[in-house]
C-alpha angles and dihedrals in degrees: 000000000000131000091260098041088054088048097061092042090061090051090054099054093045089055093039080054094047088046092051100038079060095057103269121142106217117222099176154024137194083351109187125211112183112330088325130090136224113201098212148005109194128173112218112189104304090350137101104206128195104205120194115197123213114186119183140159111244149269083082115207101201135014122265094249085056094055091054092077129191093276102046084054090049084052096042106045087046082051098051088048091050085046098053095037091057090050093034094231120181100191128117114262124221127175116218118162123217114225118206109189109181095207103182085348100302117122117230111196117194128167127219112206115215086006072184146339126243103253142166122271 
């Protein structure tokens, strides 16, 4: 693996650690639909969550939600029905991102609930 590639895989086990240390069961990890990848499918209580992890140095030079453009939702809310239609799940999905920061080399996690909402374009 490459520098970069590690280094996102580092970001998603801190937040998969963070997820879980809230509570959350995770399903699924690195789930591919298609040739694209979610980073993780959680349940949390009565929800199915698609978590899309962002991990970055700072300073940061947009927020996480910013860096989830029109077309990754697109991908990822047509991921999250294909992934629901395969296990028959009847549970409500919501989509939150996890955003890692290493400030002095010191990871920050924080989680952003409903990052968005599938919506119509």
């Amino acid at each position: 693996m490459d520098e970069r590639k590690d280094f996102g895989k580092a970001g998603e086990q801190l937040a998969v650690d963070h997820l879980e240390a809230k509570g959350f069961v995770i399903l699924e990890r690195n789930w591919y639909f298609s040739h694209k990848e979610i980073d993780i499918i959680a349940r949390d209580r009565n929800d199915i969550v698609v978590i899309e992890v962002k991990t970055r140095h700072a300073p940061v030079r947009e927020l996480p939600e910013q860096a989830i453009n029109r077309q990754k939702r697109q991908f990822l809310i047509a991921a999250a029905n294909a992934y629901v239609k395969y296990n028959r799940i009847t549970l409500e999905v919501r989509f939150d991102i996890v955003n890692v920061v290493y400030e002095s080399g010191l990871p920050n996690v924080s989680h952003i609930r409903d990052a968005f909402f599938p919506t119509l374009w």
